[in-house]
N, C-alpha and C positions, 0 to 999 in steps of 0.2 A: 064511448069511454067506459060503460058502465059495463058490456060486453066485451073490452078485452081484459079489466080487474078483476073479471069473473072466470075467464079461461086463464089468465094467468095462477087464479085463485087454485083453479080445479086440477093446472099440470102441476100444482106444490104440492097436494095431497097427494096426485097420483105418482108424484117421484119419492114422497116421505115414505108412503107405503109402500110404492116398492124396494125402497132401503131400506125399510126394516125389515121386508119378507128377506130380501139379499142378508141380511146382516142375521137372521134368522137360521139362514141355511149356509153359513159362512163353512167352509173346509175346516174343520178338527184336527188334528193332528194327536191323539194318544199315546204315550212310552207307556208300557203298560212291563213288568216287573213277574212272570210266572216261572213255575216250575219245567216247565214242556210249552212249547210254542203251539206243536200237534194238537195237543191236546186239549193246551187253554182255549186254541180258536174250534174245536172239536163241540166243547163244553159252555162255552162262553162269549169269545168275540164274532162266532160266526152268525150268531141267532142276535146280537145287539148290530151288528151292520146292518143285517136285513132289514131291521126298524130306524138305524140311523145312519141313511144312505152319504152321509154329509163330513162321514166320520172315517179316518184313517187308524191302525190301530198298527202301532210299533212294537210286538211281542220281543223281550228281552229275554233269553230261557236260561235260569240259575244253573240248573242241571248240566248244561254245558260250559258255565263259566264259572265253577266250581273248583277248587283248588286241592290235589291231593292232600289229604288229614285237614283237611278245612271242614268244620260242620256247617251246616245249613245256613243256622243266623249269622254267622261271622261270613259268610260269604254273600247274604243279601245286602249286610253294610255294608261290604263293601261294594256289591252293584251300586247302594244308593248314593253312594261320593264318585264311585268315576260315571254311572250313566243318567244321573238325576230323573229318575221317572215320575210319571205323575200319580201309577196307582200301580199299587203291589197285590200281586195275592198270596199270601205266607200262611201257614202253619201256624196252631194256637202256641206253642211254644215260642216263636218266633216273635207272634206277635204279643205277645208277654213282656220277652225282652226291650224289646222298641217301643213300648209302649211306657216305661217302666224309666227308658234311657229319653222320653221327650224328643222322638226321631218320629212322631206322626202326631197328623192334624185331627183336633177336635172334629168331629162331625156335626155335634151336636146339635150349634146354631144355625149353618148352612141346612141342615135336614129339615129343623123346624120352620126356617126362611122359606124351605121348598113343600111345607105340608105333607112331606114324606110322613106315612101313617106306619107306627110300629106297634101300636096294639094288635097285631096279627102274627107278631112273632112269638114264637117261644119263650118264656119268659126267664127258664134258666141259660137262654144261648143270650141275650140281651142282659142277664146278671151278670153274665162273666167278660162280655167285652166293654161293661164300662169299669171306670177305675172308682175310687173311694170315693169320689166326688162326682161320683153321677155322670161325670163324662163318658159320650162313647166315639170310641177311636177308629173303629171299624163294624164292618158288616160280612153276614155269608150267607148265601141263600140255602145251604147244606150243612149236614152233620151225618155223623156213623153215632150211632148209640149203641147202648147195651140194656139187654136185660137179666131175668133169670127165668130160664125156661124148665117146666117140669113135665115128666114124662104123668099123664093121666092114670095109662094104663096099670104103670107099677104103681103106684097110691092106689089107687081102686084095690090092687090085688092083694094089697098088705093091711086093705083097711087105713090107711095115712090120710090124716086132712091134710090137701092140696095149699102148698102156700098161699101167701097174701100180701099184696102190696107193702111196700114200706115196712115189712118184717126186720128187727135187727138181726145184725150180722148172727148176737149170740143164738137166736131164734132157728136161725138157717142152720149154722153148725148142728145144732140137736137137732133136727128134724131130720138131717142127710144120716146122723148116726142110728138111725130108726129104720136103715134098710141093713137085710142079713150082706155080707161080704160074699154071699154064694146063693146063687140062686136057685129054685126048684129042681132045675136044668141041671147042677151042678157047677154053672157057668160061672166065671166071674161077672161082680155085682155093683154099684159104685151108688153112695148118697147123692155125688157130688163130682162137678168137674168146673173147675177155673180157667180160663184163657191161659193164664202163667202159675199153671200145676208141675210144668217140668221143671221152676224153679221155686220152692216154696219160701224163701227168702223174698223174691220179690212178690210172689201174689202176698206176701203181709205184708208190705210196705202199699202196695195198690190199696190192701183193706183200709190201713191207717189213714192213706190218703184221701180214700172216697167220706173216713169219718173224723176231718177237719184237721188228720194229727200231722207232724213235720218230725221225722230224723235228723235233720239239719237245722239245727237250731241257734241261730245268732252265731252262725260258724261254726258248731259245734255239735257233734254227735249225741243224739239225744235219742237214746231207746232201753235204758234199764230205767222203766215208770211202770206206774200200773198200769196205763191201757196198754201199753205198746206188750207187754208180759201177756193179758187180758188174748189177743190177737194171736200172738206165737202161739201163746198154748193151746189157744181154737184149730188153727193151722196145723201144726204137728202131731195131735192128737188126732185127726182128721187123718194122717195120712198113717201114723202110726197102726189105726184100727183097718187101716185099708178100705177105709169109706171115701176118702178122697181120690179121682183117677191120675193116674202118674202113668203118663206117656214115657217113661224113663222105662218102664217094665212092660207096656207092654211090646209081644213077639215082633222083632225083625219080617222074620216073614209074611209078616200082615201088611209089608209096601210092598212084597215080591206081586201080591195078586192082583195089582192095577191094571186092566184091560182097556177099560176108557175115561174118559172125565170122570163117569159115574161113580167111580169105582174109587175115588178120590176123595169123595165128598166124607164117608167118616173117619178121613183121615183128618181132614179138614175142621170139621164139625163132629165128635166122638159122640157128639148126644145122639145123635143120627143111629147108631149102631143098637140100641134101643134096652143099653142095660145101661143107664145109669137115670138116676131118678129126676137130677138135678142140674143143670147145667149156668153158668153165667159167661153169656158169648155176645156174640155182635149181631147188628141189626140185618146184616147179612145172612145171619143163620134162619131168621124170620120168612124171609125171599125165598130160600130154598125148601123150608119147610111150608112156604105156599103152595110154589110148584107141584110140591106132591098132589096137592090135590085135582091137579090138573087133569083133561080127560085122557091127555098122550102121555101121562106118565103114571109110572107103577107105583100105587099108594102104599103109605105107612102101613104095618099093620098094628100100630096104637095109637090113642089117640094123644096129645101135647094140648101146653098152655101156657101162659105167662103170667108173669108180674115185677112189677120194678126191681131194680139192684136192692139189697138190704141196705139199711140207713145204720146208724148209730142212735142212742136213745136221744144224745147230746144235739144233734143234728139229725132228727127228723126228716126232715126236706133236702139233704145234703147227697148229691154223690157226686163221681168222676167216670161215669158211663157214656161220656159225649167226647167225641173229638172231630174237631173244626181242623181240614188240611186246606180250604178257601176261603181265608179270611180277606177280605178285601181292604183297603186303608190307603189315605193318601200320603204322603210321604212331607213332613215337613217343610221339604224344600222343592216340590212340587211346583212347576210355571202355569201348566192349564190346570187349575184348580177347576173351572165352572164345569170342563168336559169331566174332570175325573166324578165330579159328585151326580152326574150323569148317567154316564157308565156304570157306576154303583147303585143308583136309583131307581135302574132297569134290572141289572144282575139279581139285585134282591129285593124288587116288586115285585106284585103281583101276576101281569103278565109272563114273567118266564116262571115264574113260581108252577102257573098252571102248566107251560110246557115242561116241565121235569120230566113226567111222569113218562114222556115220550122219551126223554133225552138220556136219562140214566137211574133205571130201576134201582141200583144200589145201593143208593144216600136219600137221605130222608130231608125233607124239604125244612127249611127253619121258620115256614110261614105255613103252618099245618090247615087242613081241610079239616077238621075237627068231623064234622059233620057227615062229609063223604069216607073217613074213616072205619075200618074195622074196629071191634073191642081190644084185640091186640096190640094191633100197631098202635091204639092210642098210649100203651104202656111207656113209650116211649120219651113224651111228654109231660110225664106225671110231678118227675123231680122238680125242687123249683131253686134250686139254686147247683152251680159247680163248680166244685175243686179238681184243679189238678194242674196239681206243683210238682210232681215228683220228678219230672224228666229236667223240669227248670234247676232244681234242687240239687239233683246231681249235673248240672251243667255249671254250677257255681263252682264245684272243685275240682284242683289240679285235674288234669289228663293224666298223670304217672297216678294219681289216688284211686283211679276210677278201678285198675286190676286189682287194686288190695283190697276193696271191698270185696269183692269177688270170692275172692282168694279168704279172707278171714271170713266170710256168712259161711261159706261153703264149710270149714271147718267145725265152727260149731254147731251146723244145723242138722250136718252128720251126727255130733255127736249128742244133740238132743233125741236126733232120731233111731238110735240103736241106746240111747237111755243111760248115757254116760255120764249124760249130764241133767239137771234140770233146767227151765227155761229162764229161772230169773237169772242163774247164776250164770248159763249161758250170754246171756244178753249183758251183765253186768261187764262180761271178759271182754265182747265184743267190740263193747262202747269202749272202754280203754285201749283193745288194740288199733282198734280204727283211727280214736283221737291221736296215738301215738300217732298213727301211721299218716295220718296228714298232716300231724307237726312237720315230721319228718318232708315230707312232701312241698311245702311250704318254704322250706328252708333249700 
């Protein structure tokens, strides 16, 4: 009697246990919500199968069910009502919106339930995906950043102290006006080169942005104040003196000489060409100015350096040098909840964290090696908080408004810039034509 209570005992445990290994390793099924199918499983679903053989993965690609004149976010709501997926990867503007509109799940307590560890992230990419209340609604295991890069050799040669982290913006203006507009050479010469120098309009609105400010303000145009003046007249006086470079001037014929890739690169990246002092580009430009030093490639002949984006005095710690295109996030009405915070658990752990490095040179990892780090690339890390509204800001108004900004900066910026006008008075005209113009708009 007491030998068969005991074998019966011992086939319960060995059938519990194996239902729960069973139920362990049950078939997944994921809708998973990306930009590129190719891609996402290139980047992403193909390196999480390999570790969770148990899992199926349903790629939804935006990019092809996308709708002519339909932008991005308006076309992932509506993926999320007709194909309910359980995890999205969007764009930080995207995920601003959706976040903003209550169309995605707290992460918060699920991550802490799972001891998912986030002291290893970055701590300005983890300030910007949670909301006012500490909630966070997504994850990424990447970003593009920005720095500002300076040429060594032209400081060394002009006698220039070499910038410094966290410099403000006003700092960087004066320092870029401190190189001749013509060099030894007879060459032309540049302080200074901006990512959006071919439109000086926007690169001051990017300034304003990275130092806390809004032109859209409670609906309403907001740019004849002192900072936003403060900014213009940094910016136009910059381009005025010819310290700032403006790809608007320079020669045509300098894309006729393209032979190969190579040959592309300071077209790409202008700091590369090795007359301008000062550069503010992408983390990309970092990559390629490693390569130089490689032993199969033809080295600089100066040497370069870095240090953060310039802050504001206001916001110290503040900029908009980071942009997140893999935001991960589960969708409100999500059905496999437990797989999608899975899926996210691996994406932006530790383990694929360490395969990046194999996976894609380009983007900087949101869970840094501090340690295994260069002094450079730590530059990248340094800010600790980020703004950046400005793309959400102009996505709040009309579509008919969005040509008349255009249309009226360009007019006045002309006319600050040939000295027709001055910059308050400019901006005072602006602001009323613009408000006009998206009354009108509205109506």
């Amino acid at each position: 009697m007491f030998k068969r209570i005991f074998t019966l005992f011992m086939l319960c445990i060995l059938f519990t246990g194996c239902t729960a290994k069973e139920e362990e390793q049950a078939n997944v099924t994921l809708k998973v919500l990306a930009w590129n199918e190719t891609i996402f499983n290139q980047q992403y679903g193909n390196f999480f199968l390999a570790t969770h053989p148990n899992y199926t993965l349903e790629v939804i690609s935006i990019i092809e069910n996308m709708e002519p004149m339909t932008n991005i976010t308006q076309s992932i709501e509506d993926l999320l009502v007709k194909e309910n997926p359980d995890v999205i990867s969007i764009p930080m503007e995207s995920y601003v919106v959706l976040k903003d509109k209550g169309k995605l799940s707290s992460l918060t307590k699920p991550l802490q339930g799972a001891n998912f560890d986030l002291t290893g992230f970055s701590p300005a990419i983890i300030d910007f995906l949670r909301d006012e209340q500490g909630e966070l609604y997504g994850l990424t295991p990447v970003f593009t950043g920005q720095a500002l890069y300076y040429n060594k050799s032209l400081f060394d040669q002009y006698g220039i102290a070499y910038p410094h982290d966290f410099m403000t913006w006003e700092e960087m203006f004066k320092l870029a006006g401190q190189f001749p507009a013509v060099s030894e050479n007879h060459e032309p010469q540049y302080g200074l080169y901006h990512r959006d120098s071919a439109n000086p309009f926007m690169m001051a609105l990017k300034i304003g942005e990275s130092s806390g400010l809004s032109f859209n303000n409670s609906e309403h145009i907001t740019l004849n104040t002192e900072s936003w003046n403060q900014i213009f007249e940094n910016v136009t006086d910059c381009f005025k003196a010819k310290v700032c470079y403006d790809p608007n001037q320079v020669p045509s014929s300098d894309s006729m000489k393209m032979k190969d890739i190579k040959d592309m690169e300071p077209i790409s990246y202008p700091f590369l060409r090795g007359n301008i002092a000062m550069a503010l580009d992408e983390s990309n430009l970092y990559r390629t100015l490693m390569s130089k030093s490689e032993p199969t490639s033809k080295p600089l002949a100066w040497e370069w350096g870095m240090v953060t984006l310039p802050v504001s005095a206001d916001n110290p710690h503040m900029g908009n040098g980071v942009y997140m295109n893999d935001i991960f996030a589960v969708p409100l009405e999500a059905e496999e909840t437990g797989g999608a915070l899975e899926f996210i658990q691996y994406i932006c752990g530790e383990s694929y964290a360490k395969l990046l490095p194999q996976i894609d040179m380009t983007v900087l990892p949101t869970r840094p090696n501090l340690d295994a780090m260069d002094e450079p690339l730590k530059t990248f890390y340094k800010l600790e908080q980020v703004n950046v509204t400005l793309t959400n800001q102009l996505r709040k108004f009309p579509a008919s408004f969005l040509p008349k900004i255009d249309e009226i900066s360009q007019k006045h910026m002309e006319k600050i810039m040939s000295d027709q006008s001055a910059v308050r008075e400019s901006l005072q005209s602006m602001e009323e034509e613009l408000e006009q113009a998206l009354r009108q708009s509205d109506n």
